[in-house]
C-alpha positions as semicolon CSV with decimal commas, in nm:
position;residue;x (nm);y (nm);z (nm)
1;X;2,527;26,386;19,667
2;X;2,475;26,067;19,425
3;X;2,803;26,199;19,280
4;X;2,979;26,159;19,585
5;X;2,858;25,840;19,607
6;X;2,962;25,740;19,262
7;X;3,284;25,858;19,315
8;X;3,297;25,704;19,638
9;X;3,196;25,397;19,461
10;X;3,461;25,437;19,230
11;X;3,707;25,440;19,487
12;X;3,660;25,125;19,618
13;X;3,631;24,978;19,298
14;X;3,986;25,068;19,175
15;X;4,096;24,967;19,542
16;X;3,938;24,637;19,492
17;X;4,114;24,582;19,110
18;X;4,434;24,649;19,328
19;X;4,396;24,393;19,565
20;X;4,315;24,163;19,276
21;X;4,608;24,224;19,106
22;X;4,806;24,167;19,386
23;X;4,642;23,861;19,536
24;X;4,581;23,691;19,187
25;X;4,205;23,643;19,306
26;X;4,042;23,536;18,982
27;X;3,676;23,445;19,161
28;X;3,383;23,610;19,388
29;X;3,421;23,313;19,612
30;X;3,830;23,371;19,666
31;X;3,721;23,777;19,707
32;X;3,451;23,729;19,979
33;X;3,743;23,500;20,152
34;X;3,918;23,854;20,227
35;X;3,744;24,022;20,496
36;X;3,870;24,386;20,383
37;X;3,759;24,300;19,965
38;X;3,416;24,176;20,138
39;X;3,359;24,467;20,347
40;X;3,448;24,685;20,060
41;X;3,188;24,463;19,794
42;X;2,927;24,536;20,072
43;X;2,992;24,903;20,113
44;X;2,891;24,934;19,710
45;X;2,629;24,731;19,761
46;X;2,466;25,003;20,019
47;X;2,616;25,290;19,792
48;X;2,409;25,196;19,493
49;X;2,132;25,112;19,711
50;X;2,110;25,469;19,872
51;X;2,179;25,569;19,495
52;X;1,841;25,464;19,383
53;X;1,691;25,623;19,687
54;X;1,801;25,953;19,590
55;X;1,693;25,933;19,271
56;X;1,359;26,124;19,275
57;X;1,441;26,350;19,538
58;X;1,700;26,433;19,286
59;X;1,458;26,444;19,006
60;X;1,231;26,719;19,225
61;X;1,514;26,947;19,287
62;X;1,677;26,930;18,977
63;X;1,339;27,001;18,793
64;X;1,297;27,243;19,031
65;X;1,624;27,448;19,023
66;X;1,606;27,447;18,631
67;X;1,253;27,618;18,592
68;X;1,385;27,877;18,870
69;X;1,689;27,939;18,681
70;X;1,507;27,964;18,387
71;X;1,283;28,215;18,512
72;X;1,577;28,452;18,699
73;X;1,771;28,457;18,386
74;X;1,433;28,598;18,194
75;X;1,302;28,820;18,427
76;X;1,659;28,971;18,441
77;X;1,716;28,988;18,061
78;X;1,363;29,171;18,043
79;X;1,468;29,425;18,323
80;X;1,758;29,502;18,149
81;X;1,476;29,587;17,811
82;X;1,240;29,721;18,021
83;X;1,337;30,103;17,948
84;X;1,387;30,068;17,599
85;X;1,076;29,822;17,457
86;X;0,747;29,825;17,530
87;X;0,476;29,517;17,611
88;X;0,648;29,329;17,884
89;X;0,478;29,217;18,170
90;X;0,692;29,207;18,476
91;X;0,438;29,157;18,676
92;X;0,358;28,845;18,513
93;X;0,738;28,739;18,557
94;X;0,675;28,804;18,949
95;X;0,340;28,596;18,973
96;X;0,537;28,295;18,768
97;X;0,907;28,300;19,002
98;X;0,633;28,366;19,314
99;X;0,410;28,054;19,157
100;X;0,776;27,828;19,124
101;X;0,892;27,916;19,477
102;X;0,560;27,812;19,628
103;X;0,584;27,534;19,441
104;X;0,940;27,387;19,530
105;X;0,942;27,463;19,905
106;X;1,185;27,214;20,065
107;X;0,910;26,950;20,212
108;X;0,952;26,619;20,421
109;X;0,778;26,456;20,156
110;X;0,913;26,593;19,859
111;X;1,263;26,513;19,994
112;X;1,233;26,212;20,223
113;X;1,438;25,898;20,070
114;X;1,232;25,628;20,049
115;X;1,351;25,291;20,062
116;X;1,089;25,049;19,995
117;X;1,098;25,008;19,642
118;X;1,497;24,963;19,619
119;X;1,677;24,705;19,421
120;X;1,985;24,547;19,594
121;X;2,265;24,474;19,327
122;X;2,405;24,145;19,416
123;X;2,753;24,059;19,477
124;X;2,784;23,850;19,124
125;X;2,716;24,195;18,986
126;X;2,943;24,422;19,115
127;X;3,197;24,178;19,079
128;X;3,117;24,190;18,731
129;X;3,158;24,527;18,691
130;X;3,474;24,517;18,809
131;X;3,631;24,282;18,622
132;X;3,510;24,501;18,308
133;X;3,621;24,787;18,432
134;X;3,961;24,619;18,460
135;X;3,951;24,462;18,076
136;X;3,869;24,842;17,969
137;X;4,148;24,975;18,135
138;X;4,364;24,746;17,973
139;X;4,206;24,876;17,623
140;X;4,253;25,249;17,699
141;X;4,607;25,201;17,804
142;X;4,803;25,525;17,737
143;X;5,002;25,444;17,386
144;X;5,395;25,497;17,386
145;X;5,348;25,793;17,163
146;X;5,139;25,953;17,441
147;X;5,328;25,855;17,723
148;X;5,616;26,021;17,539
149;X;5,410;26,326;17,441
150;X;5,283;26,353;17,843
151;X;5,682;26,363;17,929
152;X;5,751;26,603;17,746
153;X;5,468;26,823;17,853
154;X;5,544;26,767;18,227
155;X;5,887;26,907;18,121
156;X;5,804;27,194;17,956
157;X;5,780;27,117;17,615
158;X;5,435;27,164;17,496
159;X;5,476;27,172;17,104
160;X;5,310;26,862;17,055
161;X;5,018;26,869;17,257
162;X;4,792;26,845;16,927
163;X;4,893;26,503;16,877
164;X;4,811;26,408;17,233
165;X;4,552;26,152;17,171
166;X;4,482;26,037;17,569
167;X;4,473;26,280;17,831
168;X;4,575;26,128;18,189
169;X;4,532;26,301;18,512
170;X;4,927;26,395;18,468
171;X;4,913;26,519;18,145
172;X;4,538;26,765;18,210
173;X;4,780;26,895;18,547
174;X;5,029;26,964;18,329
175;X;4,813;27,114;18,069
176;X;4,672;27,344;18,300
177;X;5,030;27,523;18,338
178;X;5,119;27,546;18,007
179;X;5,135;27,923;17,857
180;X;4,998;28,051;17,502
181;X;4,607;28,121;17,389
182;X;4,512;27,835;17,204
183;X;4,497;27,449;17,333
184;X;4,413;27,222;17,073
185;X;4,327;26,885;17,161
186;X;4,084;26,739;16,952
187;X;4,285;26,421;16,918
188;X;4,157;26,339;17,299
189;X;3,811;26,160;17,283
190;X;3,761;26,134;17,623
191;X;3,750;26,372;17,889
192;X;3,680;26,310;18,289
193;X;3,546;26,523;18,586
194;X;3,949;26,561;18,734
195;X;4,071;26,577;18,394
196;X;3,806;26,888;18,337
197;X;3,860;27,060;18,679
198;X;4,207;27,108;18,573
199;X;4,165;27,204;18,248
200;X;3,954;27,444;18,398
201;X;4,262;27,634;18,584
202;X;4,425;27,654;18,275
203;X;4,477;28,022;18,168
204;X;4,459;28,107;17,830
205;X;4,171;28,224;17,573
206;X;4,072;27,900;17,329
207;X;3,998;27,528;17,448
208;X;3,944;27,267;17,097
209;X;3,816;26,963;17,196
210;X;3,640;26,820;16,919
211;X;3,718;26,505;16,953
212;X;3,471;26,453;17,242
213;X;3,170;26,249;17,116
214;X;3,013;26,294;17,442
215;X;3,018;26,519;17,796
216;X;2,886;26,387;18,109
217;X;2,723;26,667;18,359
218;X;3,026;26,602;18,597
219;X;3,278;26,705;18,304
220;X;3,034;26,992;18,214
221;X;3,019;27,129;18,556
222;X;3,429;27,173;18,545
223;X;3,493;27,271;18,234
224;X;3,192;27,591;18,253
225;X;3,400;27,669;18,532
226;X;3,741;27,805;18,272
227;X;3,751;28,155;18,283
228;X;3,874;28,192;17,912
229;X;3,639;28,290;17,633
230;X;3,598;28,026;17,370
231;X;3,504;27,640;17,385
232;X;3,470;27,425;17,075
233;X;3,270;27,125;17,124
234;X;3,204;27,046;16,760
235;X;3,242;26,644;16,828
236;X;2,909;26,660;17,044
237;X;2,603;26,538;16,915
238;X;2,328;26,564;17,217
239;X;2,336;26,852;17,474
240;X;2,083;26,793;17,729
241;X;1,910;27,042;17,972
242;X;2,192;26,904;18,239
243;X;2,462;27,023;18,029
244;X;2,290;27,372;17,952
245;X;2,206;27,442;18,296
246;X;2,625;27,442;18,379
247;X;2,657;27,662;18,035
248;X;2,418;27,943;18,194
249;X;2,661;28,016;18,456
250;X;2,986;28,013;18,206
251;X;3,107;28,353;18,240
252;X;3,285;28,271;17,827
253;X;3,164;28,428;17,564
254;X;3,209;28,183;17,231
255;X;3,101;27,820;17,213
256;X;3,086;27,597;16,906
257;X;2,865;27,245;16,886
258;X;2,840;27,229;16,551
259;X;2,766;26,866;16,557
260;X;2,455;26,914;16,713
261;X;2,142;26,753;16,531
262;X;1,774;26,832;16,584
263;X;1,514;26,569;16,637
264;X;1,188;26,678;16,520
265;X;1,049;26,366;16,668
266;X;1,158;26,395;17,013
267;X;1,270;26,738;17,029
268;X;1,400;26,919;17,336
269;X;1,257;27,216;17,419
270;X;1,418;27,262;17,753
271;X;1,763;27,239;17,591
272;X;1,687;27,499;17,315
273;X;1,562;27,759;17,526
274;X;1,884;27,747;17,747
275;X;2,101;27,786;17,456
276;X;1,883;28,078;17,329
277;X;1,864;28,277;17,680
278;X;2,243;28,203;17,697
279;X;2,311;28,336;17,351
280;X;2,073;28,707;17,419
281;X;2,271;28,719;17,750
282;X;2,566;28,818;17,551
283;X;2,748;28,497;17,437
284;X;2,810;28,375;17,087
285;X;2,684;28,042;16,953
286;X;2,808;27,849;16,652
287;X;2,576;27,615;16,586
288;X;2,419;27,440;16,246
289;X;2,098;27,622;16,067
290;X;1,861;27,356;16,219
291;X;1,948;27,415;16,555
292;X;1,931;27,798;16,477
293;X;1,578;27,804;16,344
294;X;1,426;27,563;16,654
295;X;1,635;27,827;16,860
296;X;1,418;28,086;16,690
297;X;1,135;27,908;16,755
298;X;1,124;27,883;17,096
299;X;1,223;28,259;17,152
């Protein structure tokens, strides 16, 4: 739901750098003057509003869902043992998923939205945000290289897709139609959630896209989607319990994050455990020997 939102909000945001651009409006004051710019500047004011109300709702379910999902995908791996090793406890695993599910019940006050404590983000701040998100758009403008490489792609021609160093909502559409077993774009260094949903239709074996420094949940939840088998992530330096949870239902069966680091500080034990439970489920990990020894540990 707070993704809709956010991409509701985002909507009206790229409407409202339209309407600039057209209009010339260079102030809040000359904005507010335009009844349909003002309506849409108070519409993301309530949208981020409701935002923060959602937020620990959120927090109970997604805690919630990720110690049941931990607990099916345990209980299910120790079935499938159960006939061949000795020592486990099923009945424990059935007190502990009973234990969780009497815990998270849906309740009125576990899920009511509470608005007493919410923050209103004035108009001088949204504004602001837009204006930034138009100066970063300028910076991130596709280069004339790319825009040639995306025409070609959209025509057919797909042998330079390795130099491809921006992917656009054309060119990941285009992508996702292009034949062979390999895509290689590690030149790319960002990747969003449309971009990812249709990389996700694309039909071949291997996905490269080291060149990501960092995945947001949204891209995550589209790209575990791809049917193929391998995904090299080797760019990526954090993979949080967010991530992981969209990895457990990946039906692929190779996935590199090689750039991984381990922070004996702050470690996260939620994160490792996924990644272990997803690797003795039958997939293939490739990650560096630090990782693989707190993966041990937590086994």
């Amino acid at each position: 739901m707070k993704w809709h939102y956010r991409s509701g909000i985002d909507e009206l945001m790229n409407k409202i750098s339209r309407q600039i651009e057209k209009t010339n409006i260079s102030s809040l004051d000359e904005a507010i003057r335009h009844k349909s710019i003002e309506l849409d500047l108070r519409t993301i004011q309530r949208r981020l509003a409701y935002i923060q109300e959602l937020e620990k709702p959120d927090q109970w379910v997604h805690k919630g869902s990720e110690e049941l999902l931990y607990l099916k995908r345990k209980t299910l791996l120790d079935l499938q043992l159960a006939d061949i090793a000795s020592g486990i406890d099923l009945e424990r695993h059935w007190r502990y998923i009973n234990a969780a599910i009497q815990k998270y019940q849906p309740s009125a006050e576990n899920l009511a939205v509470d608005n007493r404590n919410t923050t209103v983000t004035d108009l001088d701040s949204i504004w602001a945000r837009i204006l930034e998100r138009q100066a970063h758009k300028v910076e991130i403008q596709v280069s004339a290289k790319d825009e040639e490489i995306i025409a070609e792609l959209c025509s057919g021609n797909s042998s330079r897709i390795a130099e491809l160093g921006t992917l656009t909502a054309d060119a990941a559409r285009c992508l996702s139609q292009t034949k062979g077993s390999d895509l290689f774009l590690n030149g790319v260094n960002q990747l969003a959630p449309e971009q990812a949903e249709s990389l996700s239709r694309w039909q071949g074996n291997w996905i490269c896209l080291n060149g990501i420094k960092s995945l947001s949940p949204a891209v995550a939840k589209h790209l575990f989607k791809w049917r193929g088998n391998w995904i090299s992530l080797n760019g990526l330096t954090e993979f949080t319990p967010e991530l992981a949870i969209y990895l457990m239902e990946w039906e692929g069966s190779q996935l590199e994050l090689m750039g991984l680091t381990y922070d004996k500080v702050k470690p996260d034990q939620r994160t490792l455990k996924y990644l272990a439970l997803w690797e003795t489920l039958g997939g293939k990990l490739f990650v560096s020997d630090g990782i693989r020894k707190a993966m041990e540990r937590v086994l």
